[in-house]
N, C-alpha and C positions, 0 to 999 in steps of 0.2 A: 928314425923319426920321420926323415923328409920321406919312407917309403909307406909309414902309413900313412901317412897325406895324400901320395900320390894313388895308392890302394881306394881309400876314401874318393878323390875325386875319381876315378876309372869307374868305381859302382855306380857313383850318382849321374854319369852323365848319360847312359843308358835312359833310365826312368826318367830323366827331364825329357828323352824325345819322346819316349811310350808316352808320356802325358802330354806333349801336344797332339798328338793326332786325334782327328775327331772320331766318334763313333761308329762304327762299321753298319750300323742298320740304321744312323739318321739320315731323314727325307727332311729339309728345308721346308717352311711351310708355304704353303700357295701364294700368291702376290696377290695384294690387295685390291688392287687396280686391274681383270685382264677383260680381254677382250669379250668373252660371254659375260660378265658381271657387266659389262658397257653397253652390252647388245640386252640383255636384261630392263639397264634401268632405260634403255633409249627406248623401250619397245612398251614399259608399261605408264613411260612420259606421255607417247602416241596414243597409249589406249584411253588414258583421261583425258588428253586433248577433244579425241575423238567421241568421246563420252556428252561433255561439252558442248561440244557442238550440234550433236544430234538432237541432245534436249533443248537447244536453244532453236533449232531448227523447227520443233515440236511444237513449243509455247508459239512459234510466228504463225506455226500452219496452222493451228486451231486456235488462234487469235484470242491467247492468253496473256501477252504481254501489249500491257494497253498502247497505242500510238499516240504519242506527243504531237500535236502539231499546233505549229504557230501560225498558220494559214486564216484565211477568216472561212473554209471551210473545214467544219469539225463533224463529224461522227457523234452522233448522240447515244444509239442504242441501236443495235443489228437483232435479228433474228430469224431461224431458219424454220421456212414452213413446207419444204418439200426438200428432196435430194441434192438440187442444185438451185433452188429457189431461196430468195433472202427477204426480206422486209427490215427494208435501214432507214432509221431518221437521222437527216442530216440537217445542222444550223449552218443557214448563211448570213451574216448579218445580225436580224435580229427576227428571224423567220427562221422556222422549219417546215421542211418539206419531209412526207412519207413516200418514200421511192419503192416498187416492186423492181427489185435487180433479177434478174435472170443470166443464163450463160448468153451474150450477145446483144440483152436487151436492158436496158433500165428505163421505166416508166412512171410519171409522177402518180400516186393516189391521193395526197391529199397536202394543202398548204393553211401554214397555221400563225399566226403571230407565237414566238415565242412567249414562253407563262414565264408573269412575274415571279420571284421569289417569294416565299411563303415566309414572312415576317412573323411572325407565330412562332415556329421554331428557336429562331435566334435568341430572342428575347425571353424564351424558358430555360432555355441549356445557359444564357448568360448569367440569369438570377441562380440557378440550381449552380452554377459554379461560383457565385457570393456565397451562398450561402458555406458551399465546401470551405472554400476557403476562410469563412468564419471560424467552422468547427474546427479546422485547423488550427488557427492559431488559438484557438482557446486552448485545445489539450496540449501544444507546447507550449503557454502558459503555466497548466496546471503540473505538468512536468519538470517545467523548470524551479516553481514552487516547492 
């Protein structure tokens, strides 16, 4: 009896090594993390950085992006009448001035009291938004009804 035991275990200890070893034709797979997938995501971080900036460079040069300024002189409204030729009104105070800019030169054309606000306006957008807001609440009234 003790030799078919020993028989038994002599066959099985064979096929417990054949079945650790790995597979003769597996390749591991690639690492998650390598160096070109790093050079990849660095390269197309750079290119939207760079994207970025160039548009923002864009809006400044062709003075897209309005300028804030806290100064008591403001820019009112620019315009180009020739290739390097400009026509800007500028407030200072409570004047405006029309300047011909040139490359080198700026020159006064013409000085104005700034114009009052037009009170007309205000005063129709303010009523026409009573009124919205009337119709408003009537139909969530009539909804909640």
């Amino acid at each position: 009896m003790l030799s078919r035991y020993l028989l038994l275990f002599i066959m099985t200890v064979p096929f417990q090594a054949a079945a650790e070893t790995g597979k003769p034709g597996y390749l591991p797979p690639p690492a998650v993390i390598s160096t070109e997938s790093t050079l990849q995501m660095m390269g197309g971080l750079l290119l939207v950085l760079a994207l970025i900036g160039g548009i923002t460079w864009l809006l400044r040069r062709f003075s897209l992006i309005p300028a804030t300024s806290a100064s008591i002189v403001k820019v009112i409204a620019a315009t180009g009448v020739g290739q390097r030729e400009r026509v800007v009104v500028v407030e200072i105070d409570s004047t405006w001035l029309v300047l011909g800019v040139a490359p080198g030169r700026v020159s006064k054309l013409h000085a104005m009291i700034k114009p009052a606000a037009e009170t007309s306006d205000p005063i129709l957008q303010g009523s026409s938004a009573v009124v919205f807001a009337e119709q408003l609440n009537q139909s969530i009234k009539k909804e909640n009804a």
